[in-house]
C-alpha positions as CSV (number, residue, x, y, z in Angstrom):
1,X,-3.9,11.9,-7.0
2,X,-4.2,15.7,-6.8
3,X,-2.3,18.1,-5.2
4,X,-3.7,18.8,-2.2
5,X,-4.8,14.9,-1.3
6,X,-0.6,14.3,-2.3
7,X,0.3,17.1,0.3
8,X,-1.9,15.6,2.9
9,X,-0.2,12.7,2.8
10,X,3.2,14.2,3.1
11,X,1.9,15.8,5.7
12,X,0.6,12.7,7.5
13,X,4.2,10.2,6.6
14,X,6.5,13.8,8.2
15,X,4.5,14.3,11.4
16,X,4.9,10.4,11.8
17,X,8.3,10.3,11.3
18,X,9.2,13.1,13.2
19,X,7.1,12.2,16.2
20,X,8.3,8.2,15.8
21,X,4.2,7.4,15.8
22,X,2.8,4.2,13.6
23,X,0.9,4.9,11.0
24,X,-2.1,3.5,12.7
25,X,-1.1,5.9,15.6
26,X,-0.7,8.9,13.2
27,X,-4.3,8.2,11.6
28,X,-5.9,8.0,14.8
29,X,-4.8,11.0,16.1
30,X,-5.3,12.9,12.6
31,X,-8.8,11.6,13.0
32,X,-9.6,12.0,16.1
33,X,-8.7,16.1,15.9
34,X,-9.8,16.8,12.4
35,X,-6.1,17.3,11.0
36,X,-6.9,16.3,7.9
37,X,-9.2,18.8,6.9
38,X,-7.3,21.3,8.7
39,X,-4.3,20.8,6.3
40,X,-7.0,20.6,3.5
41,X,-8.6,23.6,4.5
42,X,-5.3,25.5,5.0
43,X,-3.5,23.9,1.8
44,X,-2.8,27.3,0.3
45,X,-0.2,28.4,2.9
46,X,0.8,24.9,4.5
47,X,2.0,23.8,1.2
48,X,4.7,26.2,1.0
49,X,5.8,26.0,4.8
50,X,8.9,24.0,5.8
51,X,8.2,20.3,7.1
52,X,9.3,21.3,10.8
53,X,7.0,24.1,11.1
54,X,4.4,22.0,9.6
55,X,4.5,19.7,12.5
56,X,4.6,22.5,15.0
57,X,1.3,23.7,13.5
58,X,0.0,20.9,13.5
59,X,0.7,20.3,17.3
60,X,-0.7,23.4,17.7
61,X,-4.1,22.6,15.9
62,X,-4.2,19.4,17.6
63,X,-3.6,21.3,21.3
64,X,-6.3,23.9,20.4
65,X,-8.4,20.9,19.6
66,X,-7.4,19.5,22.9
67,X,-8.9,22.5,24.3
68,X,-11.8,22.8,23.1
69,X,-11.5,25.7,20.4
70,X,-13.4,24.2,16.9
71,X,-12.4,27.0,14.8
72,X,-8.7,28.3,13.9
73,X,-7.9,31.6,12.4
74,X,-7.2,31.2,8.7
């Protein structure tokens, strides 16, 4: 695997441990928002963030997504 496809999945098995989600749960809802790419997309400063505050920024992607906003500030 290569980095950033390893730190994706990291990200993926923390959020669903933290939030107590399945896996299929935690892949639906990473699909349904675009969180993968997000994390891809923001690899270079996610990647050296704590897992707690991963989660929160993930929460927050997935709310802005909620919302309707397509694009976050990188």
């Amino acid at each position: 695997m290569n980095d950033k496809l390893d730190f994706m999945v990291y990200c993926m098995e923390y959020y669903k441990q933290d939030k107590k989600m399945t896996g299929a749960q935690t892949a639906r809802l990473f699909s349904e928002y675009g969180v993968l790419d997000y994390i891809k997309s923001c690899y270079g400063a996610l990647h050296t963030t704590p897992p707690g505050c991963i989660v929160e920024d993930i929460d927050g992607f997935i709310v802005a997504r909620k919302n309707g906003v397509q694009e976050i500030a990188q």
